[in-house]
N, C-alpha and C positions, 0 to 999 in steps of 0.2 A: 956953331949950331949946338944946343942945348937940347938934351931931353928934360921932357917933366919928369920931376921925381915920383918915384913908386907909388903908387896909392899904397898903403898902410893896410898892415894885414888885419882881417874882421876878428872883429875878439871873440872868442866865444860865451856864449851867455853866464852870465856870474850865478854861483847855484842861491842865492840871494834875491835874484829878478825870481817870481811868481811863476805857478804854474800856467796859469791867466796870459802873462805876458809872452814867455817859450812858447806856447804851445798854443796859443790863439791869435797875439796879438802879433806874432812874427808873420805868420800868414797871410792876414787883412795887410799888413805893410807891406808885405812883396806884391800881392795882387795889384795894391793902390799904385807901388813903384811899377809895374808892368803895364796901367791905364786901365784897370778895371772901376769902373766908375761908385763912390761912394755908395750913391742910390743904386745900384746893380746889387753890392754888396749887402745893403742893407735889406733887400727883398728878400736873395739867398739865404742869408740868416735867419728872417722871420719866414719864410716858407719851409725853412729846414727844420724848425722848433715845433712848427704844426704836426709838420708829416711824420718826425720822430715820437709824439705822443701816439701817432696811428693807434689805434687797440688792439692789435693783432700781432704777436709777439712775432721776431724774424721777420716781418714784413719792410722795415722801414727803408733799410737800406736799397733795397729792390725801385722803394714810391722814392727815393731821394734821387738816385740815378736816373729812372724813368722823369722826373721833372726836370731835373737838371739838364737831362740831353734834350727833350722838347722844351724847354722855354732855355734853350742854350744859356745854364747858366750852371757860375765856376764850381765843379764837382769837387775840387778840394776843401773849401767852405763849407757846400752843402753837405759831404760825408763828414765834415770834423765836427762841425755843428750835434748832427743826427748822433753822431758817436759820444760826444758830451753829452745830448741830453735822452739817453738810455735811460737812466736813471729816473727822471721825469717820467718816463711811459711808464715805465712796472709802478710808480705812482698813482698815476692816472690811469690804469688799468681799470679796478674795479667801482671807481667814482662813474667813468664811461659808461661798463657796464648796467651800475644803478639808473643812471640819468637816462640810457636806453631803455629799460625796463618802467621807469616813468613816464616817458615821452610816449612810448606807445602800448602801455597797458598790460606789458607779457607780466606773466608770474614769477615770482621773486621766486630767487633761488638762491640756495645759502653755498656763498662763494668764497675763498680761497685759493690765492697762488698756487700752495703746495697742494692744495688738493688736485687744482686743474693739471698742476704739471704728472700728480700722479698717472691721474687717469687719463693726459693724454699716454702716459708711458704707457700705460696696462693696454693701450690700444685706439691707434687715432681716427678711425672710423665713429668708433665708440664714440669716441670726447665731440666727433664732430656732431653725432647726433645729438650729443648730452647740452654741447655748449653753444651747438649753431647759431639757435633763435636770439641766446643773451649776447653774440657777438655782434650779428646784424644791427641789435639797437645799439652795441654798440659803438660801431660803426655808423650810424644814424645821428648818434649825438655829437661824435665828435667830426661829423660834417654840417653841423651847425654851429658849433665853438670856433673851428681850424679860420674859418673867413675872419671871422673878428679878432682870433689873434694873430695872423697875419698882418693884419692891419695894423693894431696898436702898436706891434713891435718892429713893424715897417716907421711908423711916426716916428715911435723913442730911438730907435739906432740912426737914423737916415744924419739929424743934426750930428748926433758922437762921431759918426762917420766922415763928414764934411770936415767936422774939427781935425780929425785924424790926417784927412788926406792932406788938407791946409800945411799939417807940419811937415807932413811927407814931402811935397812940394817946396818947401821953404829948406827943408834939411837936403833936399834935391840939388838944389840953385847954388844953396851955401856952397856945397863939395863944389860943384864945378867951377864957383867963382873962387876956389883956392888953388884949383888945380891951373890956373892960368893967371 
C-alpha cells in the first residue's frame, strides 16, 4: 500500500507578480476554485464600481455590505472592489455634483474638496445645511449613471471571467490528474 506523495508546498507570490495580480486576481481565483460562478462574480465587481463612486463620502462601504448581504453576494469581492476604487469617488465627487446641479436647475456653487472637508470640520450640521441641496442632486445623478455602468461592466468582465474560470477548471483537473 502506497501513499500519494505530498502535494507541494504553495509558493509564495514572487514580489515581481503585480499588484493587480496579489491582491485582486488571487481572490477571483479562490472564489472561482470555491464555485462561485463567473457571472456571480462579474455583477459583484460591476455593482461594487457603481456603489463605490456613491457621492457621499464614507458612505460606500455601508451601500456595499448592505448589497452584498441582500442580493447575497461575495462581500470579499464587493469590499476589495469598493476599497480599490476610492479613488474614482473623490474623482467623481464634484463632476456628480455639477451634473446634479444641471439635471435639476439648483444654483451653482463654488466647490472644493478641501473647502467642503473644512467646513464639514468647522461644524456638520452647518456643512449639512451648506451642502445638502448640492449632495441630493448629487446623488440624483449618480442614480442615473450607476444602472448604465453596472451594466456595461457587467458585459466587459462576464467574458474575462469565463476565460478565468476556464483555466481555473483546467488547472483544477490537471493537479488532480497528477495526484493519481
Amino acid at each position: 500500500m502506497t501513499c500519494p506523495p505530498p502535494a507541494p508546498p504553495e509558493t509564495p507570490p514572487s514580489p515581481r507578480e503585480g499588484f493587480w495580480r496579489r491582491r485582486v486576481g488571487s481572490v477571483i481565483v479562490a472564489q472561482l476554485s470555491q464555485g462561485v460562478t463567473p457571472d456571480r462574480i462579474a455583477f459583484t465587481l460591476a455593482l461594487a464600481v457603481a456603489l463605490a463612486t456613491f457621492p457621499i463620502l464614507g458612505s460606500t462601504t455601508l451601500l456595499c455590505a448592505a448589497a452584498g448581504f441582500a442580493l447575497r453576494l461575495n462581500q470579499p469581492i464587493i469590499q476589495l472592489a469598493n476599497w480599490l476604487f476610492y479613488p474614482l469617488q473623490l474623482l467623481l465627487l464634484i463632476p456628480f455634483y455639477r451634473m446634479g446641479e444641471w439635471i435639476f436647475g439648483t444654483p451653482h456653487l463654488a466647490l472644493s474638496i478641501p473647502q467642503m472637508v473644512e467646513r464639514f470640520n468647522a461644524g456638520p450640521l452647518r456643512f449639512i445645511a451648506d451642502f445638502g441641496v448640492i449632495a441630493l442632486g448629487g446623488i440624483g445623478a449618480w442614480c442615473l449613471t450607476a444602472p448604465v455602468v453596472v451594466a456595461v461592466l457587467y458585459v466587459m468582465l462576464r467574458p474575462v471571467l469565463r476565460a478565468v474560470a476556464v483555466r481555473v477548471s483546467r488547472a483544477r483537473e490537471s493537479a488532480a490528474t497528477q495526484r493519481h
